[in-house]
KELUM-411134 format. One record per residue (C-alpha): residue in one letter; x, y, z. Coordinates in pm, 1 decimal. Each point is the difference from the previous one (the first is absolute). Layout:
% KELUM-411134
@residuo:a; u:X; v:Y; w:Z
...
END
This chain:
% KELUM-411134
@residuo:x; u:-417.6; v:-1733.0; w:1875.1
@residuo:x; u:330.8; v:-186.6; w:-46.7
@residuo:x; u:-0.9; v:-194.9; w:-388.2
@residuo:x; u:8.9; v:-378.7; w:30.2
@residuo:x; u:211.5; v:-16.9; w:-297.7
@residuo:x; u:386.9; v:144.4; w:-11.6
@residuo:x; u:-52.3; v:300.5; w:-222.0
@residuo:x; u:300.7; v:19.4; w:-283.1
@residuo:x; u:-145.4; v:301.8; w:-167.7
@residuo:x; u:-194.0; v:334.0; w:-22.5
@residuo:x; u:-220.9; v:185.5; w:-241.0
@residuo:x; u:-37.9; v:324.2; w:61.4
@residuo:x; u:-230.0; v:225.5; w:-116.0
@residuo:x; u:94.9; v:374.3; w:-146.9
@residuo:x; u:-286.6; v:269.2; w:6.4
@residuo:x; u:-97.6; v:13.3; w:374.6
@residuo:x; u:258.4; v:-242.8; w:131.5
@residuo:x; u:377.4; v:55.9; w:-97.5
@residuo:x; u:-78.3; v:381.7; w:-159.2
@residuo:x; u:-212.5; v:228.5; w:-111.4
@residuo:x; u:9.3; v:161.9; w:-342.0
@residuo:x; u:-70.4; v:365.9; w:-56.5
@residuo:x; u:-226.7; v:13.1; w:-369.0
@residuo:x; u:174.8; v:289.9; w:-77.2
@residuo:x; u:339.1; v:-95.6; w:-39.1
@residuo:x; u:3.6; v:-385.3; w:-18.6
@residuo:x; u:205.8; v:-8.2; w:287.1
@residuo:x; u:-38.7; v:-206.0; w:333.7
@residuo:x; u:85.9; v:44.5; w:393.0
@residuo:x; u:67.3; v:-273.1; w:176.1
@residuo:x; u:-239.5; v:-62.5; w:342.4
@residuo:x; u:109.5; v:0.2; w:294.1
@residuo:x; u:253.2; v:-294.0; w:111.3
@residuo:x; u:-32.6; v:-166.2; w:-420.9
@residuo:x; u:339.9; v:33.3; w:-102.3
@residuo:x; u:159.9; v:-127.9; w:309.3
@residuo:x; u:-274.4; v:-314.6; w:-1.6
@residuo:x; u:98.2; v:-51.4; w:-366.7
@residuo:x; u:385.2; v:26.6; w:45.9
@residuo:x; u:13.2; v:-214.9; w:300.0
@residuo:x; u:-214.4; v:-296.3; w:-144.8
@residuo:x; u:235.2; v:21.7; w:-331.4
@residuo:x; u:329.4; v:22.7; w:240.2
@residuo:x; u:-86.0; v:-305.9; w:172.3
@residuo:x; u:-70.3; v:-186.0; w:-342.4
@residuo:x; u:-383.7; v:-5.5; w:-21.6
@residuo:x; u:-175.5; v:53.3; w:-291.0
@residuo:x; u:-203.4; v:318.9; w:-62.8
@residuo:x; u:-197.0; v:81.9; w:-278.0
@residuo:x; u:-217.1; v:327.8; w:-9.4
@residuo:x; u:-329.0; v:-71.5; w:-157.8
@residuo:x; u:-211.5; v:302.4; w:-110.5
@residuo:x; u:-342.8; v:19.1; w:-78.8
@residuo:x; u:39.6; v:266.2; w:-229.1
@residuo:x; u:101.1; v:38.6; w:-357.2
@residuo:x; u:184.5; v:361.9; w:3.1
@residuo:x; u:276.7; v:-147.3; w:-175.0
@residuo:x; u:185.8; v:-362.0; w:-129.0
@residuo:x; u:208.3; v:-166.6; w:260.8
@residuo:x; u:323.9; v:145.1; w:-126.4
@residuo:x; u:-80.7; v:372.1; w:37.4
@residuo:x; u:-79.7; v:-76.7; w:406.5
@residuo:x; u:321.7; v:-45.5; w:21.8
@residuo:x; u:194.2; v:309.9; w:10.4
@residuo:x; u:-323.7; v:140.5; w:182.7
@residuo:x; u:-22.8; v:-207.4; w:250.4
@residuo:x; u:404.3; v:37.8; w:45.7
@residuo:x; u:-62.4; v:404.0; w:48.7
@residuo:x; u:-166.4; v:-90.6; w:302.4
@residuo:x; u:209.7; v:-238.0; w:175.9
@residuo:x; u:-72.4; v:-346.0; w:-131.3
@residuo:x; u:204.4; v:-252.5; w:-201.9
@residuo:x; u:-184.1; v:-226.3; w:-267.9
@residuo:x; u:92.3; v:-160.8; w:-279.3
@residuo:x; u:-247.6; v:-12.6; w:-296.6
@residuo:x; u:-66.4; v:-334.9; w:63.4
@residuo:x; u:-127.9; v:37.5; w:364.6
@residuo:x; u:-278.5; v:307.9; w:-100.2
@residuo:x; u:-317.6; v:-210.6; w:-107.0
@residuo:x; u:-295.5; v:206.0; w:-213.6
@residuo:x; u:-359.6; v:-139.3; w:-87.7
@residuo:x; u:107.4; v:139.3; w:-322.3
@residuo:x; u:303.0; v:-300.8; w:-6.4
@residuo:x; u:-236.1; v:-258.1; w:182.7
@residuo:x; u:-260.6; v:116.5; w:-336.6
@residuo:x; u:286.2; v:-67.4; w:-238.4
@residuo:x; u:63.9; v:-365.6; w:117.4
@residuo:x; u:-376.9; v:-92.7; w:63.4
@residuo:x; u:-120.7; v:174.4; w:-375.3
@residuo:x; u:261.3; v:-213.0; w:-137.1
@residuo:x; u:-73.0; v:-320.2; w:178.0
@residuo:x; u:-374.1; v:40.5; w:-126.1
@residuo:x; u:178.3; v:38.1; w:-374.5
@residuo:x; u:-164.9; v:379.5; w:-66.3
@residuo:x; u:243.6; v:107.9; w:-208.6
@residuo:x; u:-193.4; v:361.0; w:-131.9
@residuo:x; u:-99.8; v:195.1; w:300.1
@residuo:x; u:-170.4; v:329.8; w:36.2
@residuo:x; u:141.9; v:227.6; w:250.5
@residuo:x; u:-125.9; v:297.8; w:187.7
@residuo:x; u:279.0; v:49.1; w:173.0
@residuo:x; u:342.3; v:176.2; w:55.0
@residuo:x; u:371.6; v:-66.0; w:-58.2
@residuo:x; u:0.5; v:-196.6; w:325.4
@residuo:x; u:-178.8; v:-263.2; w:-173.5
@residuo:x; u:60.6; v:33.7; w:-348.8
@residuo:x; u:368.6; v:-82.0; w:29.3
@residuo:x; u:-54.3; v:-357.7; w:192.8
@residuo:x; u:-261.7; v:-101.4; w:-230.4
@residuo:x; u:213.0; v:98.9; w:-296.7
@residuo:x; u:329.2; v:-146.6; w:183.9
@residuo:x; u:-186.5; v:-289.9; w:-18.6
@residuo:x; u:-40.8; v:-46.4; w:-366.2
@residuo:x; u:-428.4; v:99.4; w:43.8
@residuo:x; u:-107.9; v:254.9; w:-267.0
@residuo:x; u:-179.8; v:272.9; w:160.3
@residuo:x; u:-267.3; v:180.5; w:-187.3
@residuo:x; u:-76.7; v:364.6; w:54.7
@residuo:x; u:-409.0; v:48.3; w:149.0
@residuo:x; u:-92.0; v:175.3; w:-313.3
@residuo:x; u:-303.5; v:6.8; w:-218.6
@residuo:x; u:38.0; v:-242.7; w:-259.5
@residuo:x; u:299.8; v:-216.7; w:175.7
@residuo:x; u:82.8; v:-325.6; w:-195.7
@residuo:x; u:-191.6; v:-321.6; w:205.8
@residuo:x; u:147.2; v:-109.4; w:333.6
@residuo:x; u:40.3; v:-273.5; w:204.3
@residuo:x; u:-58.4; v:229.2; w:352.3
@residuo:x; u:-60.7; v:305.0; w:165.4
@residuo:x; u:253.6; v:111.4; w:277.8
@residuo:x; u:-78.6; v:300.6; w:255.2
@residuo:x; u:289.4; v:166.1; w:181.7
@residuo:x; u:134.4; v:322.0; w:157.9
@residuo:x; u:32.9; v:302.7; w:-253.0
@residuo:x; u:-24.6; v:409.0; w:11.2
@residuo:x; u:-207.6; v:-0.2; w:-339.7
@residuo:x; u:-291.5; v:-177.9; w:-137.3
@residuo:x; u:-322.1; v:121.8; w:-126.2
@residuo:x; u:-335.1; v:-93.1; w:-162.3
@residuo:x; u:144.5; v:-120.1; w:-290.5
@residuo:x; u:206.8; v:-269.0; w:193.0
@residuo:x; u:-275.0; v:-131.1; w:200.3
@residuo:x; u:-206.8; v:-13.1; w:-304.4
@residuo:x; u:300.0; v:-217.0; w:-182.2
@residuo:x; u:-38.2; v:-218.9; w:288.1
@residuo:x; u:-275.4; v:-1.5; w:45.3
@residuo:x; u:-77.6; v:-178.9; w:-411.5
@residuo:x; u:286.6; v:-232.2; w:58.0
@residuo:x; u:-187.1; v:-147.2; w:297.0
@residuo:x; u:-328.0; v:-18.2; w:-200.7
@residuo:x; u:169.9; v:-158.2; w:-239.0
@residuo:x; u:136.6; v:-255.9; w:251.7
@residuo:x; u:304.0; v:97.9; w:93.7
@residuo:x; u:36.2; v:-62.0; w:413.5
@residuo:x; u:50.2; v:273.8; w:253.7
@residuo:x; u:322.5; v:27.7; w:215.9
@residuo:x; u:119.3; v:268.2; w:252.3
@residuo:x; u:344.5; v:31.3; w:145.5
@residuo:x; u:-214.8; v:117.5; w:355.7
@residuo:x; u:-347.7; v:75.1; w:114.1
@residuo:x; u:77.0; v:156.2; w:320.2
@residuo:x; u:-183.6; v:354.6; w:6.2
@residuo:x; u:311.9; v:178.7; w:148.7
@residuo:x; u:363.8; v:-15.8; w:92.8
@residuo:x; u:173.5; v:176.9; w:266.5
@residuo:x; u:208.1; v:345.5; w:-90.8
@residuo:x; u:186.4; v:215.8; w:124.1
@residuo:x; u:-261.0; v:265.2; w:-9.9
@residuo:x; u:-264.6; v:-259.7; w:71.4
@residuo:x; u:-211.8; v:-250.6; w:-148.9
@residuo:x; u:62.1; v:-30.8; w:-364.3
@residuo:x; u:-236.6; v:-149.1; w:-243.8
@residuo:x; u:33.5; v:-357.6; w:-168.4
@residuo:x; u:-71.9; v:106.1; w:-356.3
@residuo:x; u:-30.3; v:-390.6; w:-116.2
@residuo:x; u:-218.4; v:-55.5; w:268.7
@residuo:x; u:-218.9; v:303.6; w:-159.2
@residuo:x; u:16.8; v:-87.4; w:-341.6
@residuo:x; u:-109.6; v:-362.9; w:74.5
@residuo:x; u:-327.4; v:105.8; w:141.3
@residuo:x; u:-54.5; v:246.7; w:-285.2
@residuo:x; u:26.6; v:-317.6; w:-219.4
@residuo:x; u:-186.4; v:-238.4; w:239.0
@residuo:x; u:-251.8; v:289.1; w:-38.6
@residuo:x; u:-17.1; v:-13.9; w:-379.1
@residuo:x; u:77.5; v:-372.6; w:-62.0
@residuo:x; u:-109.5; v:-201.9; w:302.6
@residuo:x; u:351.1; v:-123.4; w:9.0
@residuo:x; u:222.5; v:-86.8; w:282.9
@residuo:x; u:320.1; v:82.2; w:8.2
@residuo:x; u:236.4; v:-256.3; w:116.2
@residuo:x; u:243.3; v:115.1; w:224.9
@residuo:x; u:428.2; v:-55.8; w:-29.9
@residuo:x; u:122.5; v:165.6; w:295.9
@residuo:x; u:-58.5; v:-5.8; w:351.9
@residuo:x; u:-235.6; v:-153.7; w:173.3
@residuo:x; u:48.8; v:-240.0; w:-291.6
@residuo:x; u:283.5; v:-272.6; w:141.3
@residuo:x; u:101.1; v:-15.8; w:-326.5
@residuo:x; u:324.4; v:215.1; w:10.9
@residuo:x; u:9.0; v:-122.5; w:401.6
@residuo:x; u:77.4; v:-374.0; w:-214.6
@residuo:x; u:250.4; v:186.4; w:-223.8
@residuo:x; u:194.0; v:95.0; w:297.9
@residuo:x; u:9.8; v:-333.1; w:114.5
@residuo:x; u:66.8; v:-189.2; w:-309.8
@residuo:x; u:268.5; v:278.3; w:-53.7
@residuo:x; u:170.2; v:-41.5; w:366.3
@residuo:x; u:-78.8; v:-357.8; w:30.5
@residuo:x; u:-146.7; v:61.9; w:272.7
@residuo:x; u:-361.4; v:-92.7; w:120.2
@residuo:x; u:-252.9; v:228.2; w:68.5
@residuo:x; u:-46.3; v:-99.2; w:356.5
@residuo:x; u:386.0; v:65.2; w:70.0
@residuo:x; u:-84.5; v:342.7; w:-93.8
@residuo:x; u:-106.6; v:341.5; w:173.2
@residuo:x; u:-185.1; v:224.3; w:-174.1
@residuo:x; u:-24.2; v:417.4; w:101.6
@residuo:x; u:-258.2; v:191.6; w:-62.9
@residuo:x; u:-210.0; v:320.3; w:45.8
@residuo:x; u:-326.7; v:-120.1; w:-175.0
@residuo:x; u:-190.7; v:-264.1; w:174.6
@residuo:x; u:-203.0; v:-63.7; w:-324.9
@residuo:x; u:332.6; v:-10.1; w:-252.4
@residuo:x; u:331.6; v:-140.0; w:216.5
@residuo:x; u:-229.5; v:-181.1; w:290.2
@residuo:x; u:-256.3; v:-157.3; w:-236.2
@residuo:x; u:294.8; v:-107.5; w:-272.7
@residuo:x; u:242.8; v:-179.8; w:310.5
@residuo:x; u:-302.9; v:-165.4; w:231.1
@residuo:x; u:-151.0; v:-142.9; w:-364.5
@residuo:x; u:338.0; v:-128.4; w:-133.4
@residuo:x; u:118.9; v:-103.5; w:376.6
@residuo:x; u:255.8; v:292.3; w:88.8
@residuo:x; u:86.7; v:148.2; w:304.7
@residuo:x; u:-224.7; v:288.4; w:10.0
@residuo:x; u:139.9; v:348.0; w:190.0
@residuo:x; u:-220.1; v:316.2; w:-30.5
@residuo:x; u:170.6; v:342.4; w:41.7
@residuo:x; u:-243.4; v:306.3; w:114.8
@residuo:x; u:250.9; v:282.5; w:-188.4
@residuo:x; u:-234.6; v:-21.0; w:-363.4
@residuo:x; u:-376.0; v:-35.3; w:-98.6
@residuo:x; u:-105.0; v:-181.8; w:347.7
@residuo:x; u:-40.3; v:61.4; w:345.8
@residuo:x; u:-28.6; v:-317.1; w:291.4
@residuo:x; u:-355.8; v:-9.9; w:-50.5
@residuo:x; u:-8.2; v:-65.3; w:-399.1
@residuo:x; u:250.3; v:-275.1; w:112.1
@residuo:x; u:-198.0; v:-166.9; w:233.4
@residuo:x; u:-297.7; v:6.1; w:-136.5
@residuo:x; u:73.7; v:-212.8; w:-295.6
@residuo:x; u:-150.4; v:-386.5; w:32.9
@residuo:x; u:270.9; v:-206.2; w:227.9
@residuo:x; u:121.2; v:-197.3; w:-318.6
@residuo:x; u:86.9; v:276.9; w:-174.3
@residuo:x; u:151.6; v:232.4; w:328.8
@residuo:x; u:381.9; v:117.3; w:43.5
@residuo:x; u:144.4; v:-251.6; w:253.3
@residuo:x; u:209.8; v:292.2; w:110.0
@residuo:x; u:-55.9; v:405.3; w:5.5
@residuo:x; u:225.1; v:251.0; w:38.5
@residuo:x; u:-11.7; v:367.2; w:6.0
@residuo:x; u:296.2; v:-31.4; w:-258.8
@residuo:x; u:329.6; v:-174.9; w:-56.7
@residuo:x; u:196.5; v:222.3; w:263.0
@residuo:x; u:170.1; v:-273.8; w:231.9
@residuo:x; u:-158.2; v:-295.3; w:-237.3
@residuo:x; u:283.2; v:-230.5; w:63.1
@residuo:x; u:-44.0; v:-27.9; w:346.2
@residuo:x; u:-326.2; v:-122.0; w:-18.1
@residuo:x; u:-76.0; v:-385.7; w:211.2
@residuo:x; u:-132.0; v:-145.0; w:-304.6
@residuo:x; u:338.7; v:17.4; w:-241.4
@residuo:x; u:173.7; v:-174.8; w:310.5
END
């Protein structure tokens, strides 16, 4: 399917898309034909951002690890829903926010001037609750949460997808997890920052000055990338090499479908539609 608007930009997902990271050693390998999509859409003067789902780390530490593997960003093209909860937390004036999170997310939200509280018994009052990706939390943090949202404090994730393509396989979306421990114990629903959110999708735009519809967006999950670019009027091109097969593709509703799907980027810049 061939875009009726002249794209001027791309958004490219990480996990599943451009690379896939190996949990073990926080390092990534690029899929098959990523870096030479990336590098020929930057040599010819596009704009590319890569847009992850995931909270692993803040934008500047993808970086260097995304440069081991072939690929050339700047900090300012890597978008996190830990940046896009930054912007949005302050827009919405919570200043005090609770975190169960890691370093991926504290940093942005401290960069930001927002004073993040520790999920401990007996925290000091807060204006929210924020969910994101981290190796440790236990009872004690959910229960911290879990009284600042009695107490009225809203609920927030970074994600609520249930998994993430690895290198070893599917990996799990600990917000996503954590949020439906709390929905269990609170009732409350976590609103959602990153992807299928358009929220950072209007970042990008704002950021490029660029409108959404001028804009392709790449992606392996047809519930996080797909959902995010058909709701906010993207481009929308599904790639087969992370958490979905054709099937999982096409059997989302027609509004929300990848226009395009590809077994992966291999060859993506002779596709009809970018002509």
């Amino acid at each position: 399917m061939k875009h009726t608007h002249k794209l001027r930009a791309f958004v490219f997902d990480i996990d599943g898309t451009l690379a896939m990271m190996d949990k073990d050693t926080s390092t990534y390998a690029a899929l098959p034909g990523a870096v030479d999509a990336v590098r020929t859409l930057q040599s010819r003067g596009f704009p590319v951002v890569a847009y992850t789902n995931g909270t692993f780390f803040p934008p500047e530490y993808y970086v260097p690890k995304l440069a081991d593997s072939g690929f050339k960003f700047t900090e300012n093209e890597i978008l996190t829903p830990a940046t896009v909860a930054a912007r949005k937390l302050t827009a919405l004036n919570h200043k005090r926010v609770m975190l169960i999170g890691a370093e991926g997310t504290r940093l942005p939200l401290q960069q930001i001037g927002i004073e993040v509280i520790d999920a401990q018994i007996g925290a000091p009052k807060v204006d929210a609750v924020l969910l994101a990706w981290t190796k440790d939390f236990n009872a004690a943090n959910l229960e911290a949460a879990a009284q600042a949202i009695w107490a009225g404090a809203p609920l927030y994730a970074t994600s609520l997808a249930p998994y993430f393509a690895g290198a070893k396989g599917k990996m799990l979306g600990v917000s996503g997890a954590l949020a439906a421990a709390l929905n269990n114990a609170t009732g409350a629903k976590a609103t959602v920052f990153g992807k299928p959110s358009v929220d950072g999708l209007n970042i990008i735009a704002a950021q490029l000055g660029i409108a959404a519809h001028e804009m392709a967006v790449i992606g392996d999950d047809p519930k996080l990338e797909i959902m995010m670019a058909r709701r906010g009027g993207a481009f929308a091109v599904g790639v087969t090499s992370g958490v979905a097969n054709h099937a999982a593709f096409e059997a989302m509703p027609q509004s929300e479908r990848a226009q395009v799907i590809l077994p992966d980027l291999t060859g993506f810049l002779a596709q009809s539609w970018l002509n």
